[in-house]
MIRO-912647 format. One record per atom (N, C-alpha, C, O): z, y, x; residue number from 0; chain; atom name. Coordinates in nm, 2 decimals. Atoms other than C-alpha are relative to their C-alpha. Layout:
% residues N
[pt [Z, Y, X], NUM, "A", "CA"]
...
END
This chain:
% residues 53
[pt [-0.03, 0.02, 0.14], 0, "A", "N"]
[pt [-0.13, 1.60, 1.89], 0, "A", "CA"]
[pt [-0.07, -0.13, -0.05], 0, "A", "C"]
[pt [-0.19, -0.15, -0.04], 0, "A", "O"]
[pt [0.08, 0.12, 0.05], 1, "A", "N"]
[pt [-0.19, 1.28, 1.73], 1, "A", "CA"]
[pt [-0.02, 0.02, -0.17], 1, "A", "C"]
[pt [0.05, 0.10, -0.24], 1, "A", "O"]
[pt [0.01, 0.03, 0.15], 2, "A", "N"]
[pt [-0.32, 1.21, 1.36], 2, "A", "CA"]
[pt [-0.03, -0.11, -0.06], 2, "A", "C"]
[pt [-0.13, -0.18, -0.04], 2, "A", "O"]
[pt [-0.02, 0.12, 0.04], 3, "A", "N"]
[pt [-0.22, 0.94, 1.17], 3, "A", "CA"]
[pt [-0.14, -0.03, -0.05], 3, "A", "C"]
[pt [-0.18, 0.08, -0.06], 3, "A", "O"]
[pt [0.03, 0.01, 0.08], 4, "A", "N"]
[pt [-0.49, 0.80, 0.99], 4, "A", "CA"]
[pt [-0.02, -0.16, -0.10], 4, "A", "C"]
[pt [-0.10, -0.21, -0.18], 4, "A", "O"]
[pt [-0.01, 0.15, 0.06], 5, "A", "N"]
[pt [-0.38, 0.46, 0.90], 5, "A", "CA"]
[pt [0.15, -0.01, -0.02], 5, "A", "C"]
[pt [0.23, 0.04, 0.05], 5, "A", "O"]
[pt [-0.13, 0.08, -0.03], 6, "A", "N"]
[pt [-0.08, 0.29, 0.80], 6, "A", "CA"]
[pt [0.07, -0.08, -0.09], 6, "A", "C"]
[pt [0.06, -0.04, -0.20], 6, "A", "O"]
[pt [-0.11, 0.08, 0.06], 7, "A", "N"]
[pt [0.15, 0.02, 0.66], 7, "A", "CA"]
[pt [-0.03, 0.02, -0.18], 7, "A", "C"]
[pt [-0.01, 0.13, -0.23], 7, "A", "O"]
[pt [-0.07, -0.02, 0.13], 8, "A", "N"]
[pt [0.15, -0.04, 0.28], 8, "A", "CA"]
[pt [0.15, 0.01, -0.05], 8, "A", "C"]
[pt [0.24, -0.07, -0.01], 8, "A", "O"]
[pt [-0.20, -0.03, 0.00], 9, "A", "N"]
[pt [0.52, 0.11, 0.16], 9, "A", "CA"]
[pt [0.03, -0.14, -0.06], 9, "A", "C"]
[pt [0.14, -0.18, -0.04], 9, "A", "O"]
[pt [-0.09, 0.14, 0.08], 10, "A", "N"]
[pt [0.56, -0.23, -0.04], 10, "A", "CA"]
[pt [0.04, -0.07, 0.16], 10, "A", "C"]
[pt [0.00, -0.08, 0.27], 10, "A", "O"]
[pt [-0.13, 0.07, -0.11], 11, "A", "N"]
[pt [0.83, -0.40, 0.15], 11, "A", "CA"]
[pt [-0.05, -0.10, 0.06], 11, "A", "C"]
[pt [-0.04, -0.11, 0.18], 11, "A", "O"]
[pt [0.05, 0.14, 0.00], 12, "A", "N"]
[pt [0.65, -0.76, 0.11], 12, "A", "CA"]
[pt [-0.19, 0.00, 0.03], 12, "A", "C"]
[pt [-0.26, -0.10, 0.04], 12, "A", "O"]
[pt [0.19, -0.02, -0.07], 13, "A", "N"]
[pt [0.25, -0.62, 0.21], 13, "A", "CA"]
[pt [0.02, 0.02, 0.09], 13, "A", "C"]
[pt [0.10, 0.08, 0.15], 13, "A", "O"]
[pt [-0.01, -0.03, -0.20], 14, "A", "N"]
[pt [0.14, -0.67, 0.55], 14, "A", "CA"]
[pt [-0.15, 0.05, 0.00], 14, "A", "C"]
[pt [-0.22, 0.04, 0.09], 14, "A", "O"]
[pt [0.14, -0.12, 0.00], 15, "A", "N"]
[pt [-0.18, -0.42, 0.42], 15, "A", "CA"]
[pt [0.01, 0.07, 0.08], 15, "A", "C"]
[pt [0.13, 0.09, 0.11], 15, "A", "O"]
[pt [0.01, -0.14, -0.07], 16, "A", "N"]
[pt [-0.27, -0.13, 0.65], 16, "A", "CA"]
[pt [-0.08, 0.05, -0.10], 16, "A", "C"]
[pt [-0.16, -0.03, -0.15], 16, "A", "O"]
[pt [0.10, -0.08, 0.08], 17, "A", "N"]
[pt [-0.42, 0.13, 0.42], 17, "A", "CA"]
[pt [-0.01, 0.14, 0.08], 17, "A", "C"]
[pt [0.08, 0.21, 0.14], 17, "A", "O"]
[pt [0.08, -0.13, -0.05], 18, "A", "N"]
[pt [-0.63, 0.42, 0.52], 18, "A", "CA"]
[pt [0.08, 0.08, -0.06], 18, "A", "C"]
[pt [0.13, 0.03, -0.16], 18, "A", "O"]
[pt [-0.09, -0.14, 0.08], 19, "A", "N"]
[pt [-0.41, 0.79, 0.41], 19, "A", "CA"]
[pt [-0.14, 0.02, -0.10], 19, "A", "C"]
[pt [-0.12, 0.01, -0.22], 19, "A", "O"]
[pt [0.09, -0.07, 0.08], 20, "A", "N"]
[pt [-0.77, 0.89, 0.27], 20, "A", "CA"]
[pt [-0.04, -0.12, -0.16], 20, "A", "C"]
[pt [-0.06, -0.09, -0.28], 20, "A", "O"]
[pt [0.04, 0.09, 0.10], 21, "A", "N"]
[pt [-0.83, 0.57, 0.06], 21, "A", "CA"]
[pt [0.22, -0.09, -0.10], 21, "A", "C"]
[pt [0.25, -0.17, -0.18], 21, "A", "O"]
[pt [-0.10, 0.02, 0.08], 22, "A", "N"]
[pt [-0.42, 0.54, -0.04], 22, "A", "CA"]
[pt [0.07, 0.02, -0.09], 22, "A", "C"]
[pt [0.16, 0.10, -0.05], 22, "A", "O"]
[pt [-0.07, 0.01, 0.16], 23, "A", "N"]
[pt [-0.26, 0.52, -0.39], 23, "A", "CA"]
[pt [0.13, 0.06, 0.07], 23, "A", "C"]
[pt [0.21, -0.02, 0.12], 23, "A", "O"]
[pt [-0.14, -0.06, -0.02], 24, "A", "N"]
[pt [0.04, 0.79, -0.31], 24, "A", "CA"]
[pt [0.08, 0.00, -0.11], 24, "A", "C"]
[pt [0.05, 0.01, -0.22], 24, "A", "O"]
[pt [-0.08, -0.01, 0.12], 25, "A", "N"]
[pt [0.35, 0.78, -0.48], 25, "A", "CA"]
[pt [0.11, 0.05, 0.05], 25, "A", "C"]
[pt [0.16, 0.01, 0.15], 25, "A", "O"]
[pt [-0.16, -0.05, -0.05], 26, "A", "N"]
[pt [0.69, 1.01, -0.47], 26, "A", "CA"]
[pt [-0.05, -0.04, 0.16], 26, "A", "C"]
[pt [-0.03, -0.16, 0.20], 26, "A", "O"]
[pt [-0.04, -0.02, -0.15], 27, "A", "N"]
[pt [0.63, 1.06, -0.08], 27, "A", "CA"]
[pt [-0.09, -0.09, 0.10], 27, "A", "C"]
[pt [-0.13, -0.06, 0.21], 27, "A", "O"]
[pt [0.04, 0.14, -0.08], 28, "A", "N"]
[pt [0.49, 0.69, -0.01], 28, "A", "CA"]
[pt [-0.18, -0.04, -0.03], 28, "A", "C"]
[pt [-0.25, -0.02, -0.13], 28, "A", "O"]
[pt [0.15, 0.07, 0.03], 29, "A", "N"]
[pt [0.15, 0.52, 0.05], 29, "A", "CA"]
[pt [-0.06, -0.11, -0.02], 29, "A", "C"]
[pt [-0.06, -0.20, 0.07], 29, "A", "O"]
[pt [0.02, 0.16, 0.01], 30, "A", "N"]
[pt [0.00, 0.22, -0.11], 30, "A", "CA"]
[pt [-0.10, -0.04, 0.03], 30, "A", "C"]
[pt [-0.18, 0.04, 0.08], 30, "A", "O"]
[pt [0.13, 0.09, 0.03], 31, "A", "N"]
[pt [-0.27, -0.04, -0.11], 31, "A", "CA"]
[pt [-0.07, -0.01, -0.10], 31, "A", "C"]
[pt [-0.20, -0.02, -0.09], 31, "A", "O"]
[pt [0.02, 0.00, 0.11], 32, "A", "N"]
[pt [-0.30, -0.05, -0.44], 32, "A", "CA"]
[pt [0.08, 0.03, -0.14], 32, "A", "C"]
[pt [0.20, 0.06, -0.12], 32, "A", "O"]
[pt [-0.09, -0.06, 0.12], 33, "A", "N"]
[pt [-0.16, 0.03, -0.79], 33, "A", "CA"]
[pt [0.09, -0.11, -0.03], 33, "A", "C"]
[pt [0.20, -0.07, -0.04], 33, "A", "O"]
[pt [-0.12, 0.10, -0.02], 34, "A", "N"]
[pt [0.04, -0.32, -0.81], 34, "A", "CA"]
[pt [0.11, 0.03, 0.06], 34, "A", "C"]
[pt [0.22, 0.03, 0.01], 34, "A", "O"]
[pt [-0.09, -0.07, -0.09], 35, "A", "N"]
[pt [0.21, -0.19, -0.51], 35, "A", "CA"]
[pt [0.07, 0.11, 0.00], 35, "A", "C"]
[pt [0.18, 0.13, 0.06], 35, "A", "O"]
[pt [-0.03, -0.15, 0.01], 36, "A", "N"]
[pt [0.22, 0.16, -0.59], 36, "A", "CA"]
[pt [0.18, 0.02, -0.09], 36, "A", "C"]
[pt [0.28, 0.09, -0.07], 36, "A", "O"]
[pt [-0.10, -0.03, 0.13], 37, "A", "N"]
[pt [0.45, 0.05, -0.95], 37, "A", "CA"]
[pt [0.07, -0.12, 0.03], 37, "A", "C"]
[pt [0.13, -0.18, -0.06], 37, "A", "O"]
[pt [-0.10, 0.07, -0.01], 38, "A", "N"]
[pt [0.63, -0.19, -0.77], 38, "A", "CA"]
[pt [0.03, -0.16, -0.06], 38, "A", "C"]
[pt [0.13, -0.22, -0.09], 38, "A", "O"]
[pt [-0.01, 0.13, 0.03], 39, "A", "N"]
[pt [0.50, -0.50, -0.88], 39, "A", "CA"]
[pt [0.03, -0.03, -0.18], 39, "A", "C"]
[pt [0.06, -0.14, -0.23], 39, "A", "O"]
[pt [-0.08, 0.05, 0.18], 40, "A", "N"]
[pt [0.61, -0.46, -1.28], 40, "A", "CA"]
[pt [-0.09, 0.00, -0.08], 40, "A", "C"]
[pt [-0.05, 0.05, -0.18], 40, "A", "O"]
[pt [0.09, 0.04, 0.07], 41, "A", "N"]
[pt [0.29, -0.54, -1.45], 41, "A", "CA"]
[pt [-0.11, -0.11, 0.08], 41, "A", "C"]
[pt [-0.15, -0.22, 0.05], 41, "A", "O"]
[pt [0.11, 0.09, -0.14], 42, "A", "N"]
[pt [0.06, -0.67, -1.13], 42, "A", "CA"]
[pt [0.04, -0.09, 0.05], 42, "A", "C"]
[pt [0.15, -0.04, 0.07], 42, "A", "O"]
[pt [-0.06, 0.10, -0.08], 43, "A", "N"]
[pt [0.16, -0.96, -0.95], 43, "A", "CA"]
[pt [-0.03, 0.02, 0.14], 43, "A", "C"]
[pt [0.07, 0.04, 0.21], 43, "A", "O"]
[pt [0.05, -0.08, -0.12], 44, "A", "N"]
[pt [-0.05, -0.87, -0.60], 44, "A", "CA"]
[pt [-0.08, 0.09, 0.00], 44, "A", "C"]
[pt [-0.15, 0.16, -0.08], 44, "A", "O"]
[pt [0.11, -0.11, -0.01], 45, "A", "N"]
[pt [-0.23, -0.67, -0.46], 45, "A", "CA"]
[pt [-0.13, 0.01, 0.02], 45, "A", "C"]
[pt [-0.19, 0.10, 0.07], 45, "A", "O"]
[pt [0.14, -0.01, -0.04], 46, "A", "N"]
[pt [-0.55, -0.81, -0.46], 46, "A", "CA"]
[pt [-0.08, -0.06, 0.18], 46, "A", "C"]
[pt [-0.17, -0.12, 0.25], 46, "A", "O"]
[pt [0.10, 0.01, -0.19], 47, "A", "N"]
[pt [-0.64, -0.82, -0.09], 47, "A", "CA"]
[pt [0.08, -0.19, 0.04], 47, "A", "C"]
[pt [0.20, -0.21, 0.03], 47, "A", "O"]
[pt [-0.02, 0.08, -0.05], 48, "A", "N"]
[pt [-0.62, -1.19, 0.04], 48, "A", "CA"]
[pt [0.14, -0.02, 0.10], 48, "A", "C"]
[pt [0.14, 0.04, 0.20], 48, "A", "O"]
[pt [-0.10, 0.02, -0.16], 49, "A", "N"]
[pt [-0.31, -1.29, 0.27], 49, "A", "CA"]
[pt [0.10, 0.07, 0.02], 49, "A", "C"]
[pt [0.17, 0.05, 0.12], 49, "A", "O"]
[pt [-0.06, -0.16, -0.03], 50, "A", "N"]
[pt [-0.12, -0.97, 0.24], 50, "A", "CA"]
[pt [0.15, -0.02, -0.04], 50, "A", "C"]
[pt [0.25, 0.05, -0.02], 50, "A", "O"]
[pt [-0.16, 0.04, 0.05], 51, "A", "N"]
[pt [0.19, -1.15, 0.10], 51, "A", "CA"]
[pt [0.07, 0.04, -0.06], 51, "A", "C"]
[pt [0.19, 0.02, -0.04], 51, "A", "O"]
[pt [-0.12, -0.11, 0.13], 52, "A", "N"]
[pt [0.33, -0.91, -0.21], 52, "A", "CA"]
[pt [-0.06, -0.10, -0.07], 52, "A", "C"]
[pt [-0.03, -0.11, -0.19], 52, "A", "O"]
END
Protein backbone atom coordinates (compact mmCIF):
# COMPACT_ATOMS: atom_id res chain seq x y z
CA UNK A 1 0.00 0.00 0.00
CA UNK A 2 1.30 3.23 -0.91
CA UNK A 3 0.64 6.80 0.78
CA UNK A 4 0.46 9.74 -1.01
CA UNK A 5 2.01 12.35 0.81
CA UNK A 6 2.74 14.98 -1.73
CA UNK A 7 1.15 16.33 -4.71
CA UNK A 8 0.46 18.71 -7.54
CA UNK A 9 -1.19 22.14 -6.79
CA UNK A 10 -5.03 21.66 -8.26
CA UNK A 11 -4.48 25.17 -9.96
CA UNK A 12 -4.34 24.29 -13.54
CA UNK A 13 -1.36 26.95 -14.23
CA UNK A 14 0.95 25.94 -10.70
CA UNK A 15 3.71 23.67 -11.24
CA UNK A 16 3.77 23.68 -7.00
CA UNK A 17 3.96 20.23 -5.31
CA UNK A 18 2.32 20.73 -1.90
CA UNK A 19 2.61 18.53 1.05
CA UNK A 20 -1.44 16.94 1.87
CA UNK A 21 -0.40 17.97 5.67
CA UNK A 22 0.68 21.65 4.85
CA UNK A 23 -2.37 21.96 1.92
CA UNK A 24 -5.13 24.66 1.62
CA UNK A 25 -8.14 22.01 0.79
CA UNK A 26 -10.97 23.02 -1.14
CA UNK A 27 -14.41 21.07 -2.34
CA UNK A 28 -12.24 17.76 -2.72
CA UNK A 29 -8.95 19.56 -4.08
CA UNK A 30 -5.42 20.61 -2.77
CA UNK A 31 -3.70 23.86 -2.90
CA UNK A 32 -0.54 25.78 -2.45
CA UNK A 33 -1.93 28.47 -1.26
CA UNK A 34 -5.19 30.61 -0.70
CA UNK A 35 -4.63 32.53 -4.26
CA UNK A 36 -4.90 29.20 -5.71
CA UNK A 37 -7.29 27.66 -3.40
CA UNK A 38 -10.07 30.91 -4.73
CA UNK A 39 -9.00 30.58 -8.00
CA UNK A 40 -7.00 33.48 -8.53
CA UNK A 41 -10.07 36.36 -7.91
CA UNK A 42 -8.39 38.65 -5.46
CA UNK A 43 -4.54 37.14 -5.49
CA UNK A 44 -2.62 37.23 -8.52
CA UNK A 45 0.09 34.28 -7.48
CA UNK A 46 0.88 32.18 -5.37
CA UNK A 47 3.72 33.47 -3.82
CA UNK A 48 6.27 30.72 -4.37
CA UNK A 49 8.88 31.82 -7.13
CA UNK A 50 8.55 30.19 -10.71
CA UNK A 51 5.49 28.30 -10.12
CA UNK A 52 3.69 30.04 -13.09
CA UNK A 53 -0.13 30.92 -11.73
Amino acid sequence: MTTVTQMKCACESCLCIVTLEDAIQKEGKYYCSEACAEGHKTMKGCGHGGCGC
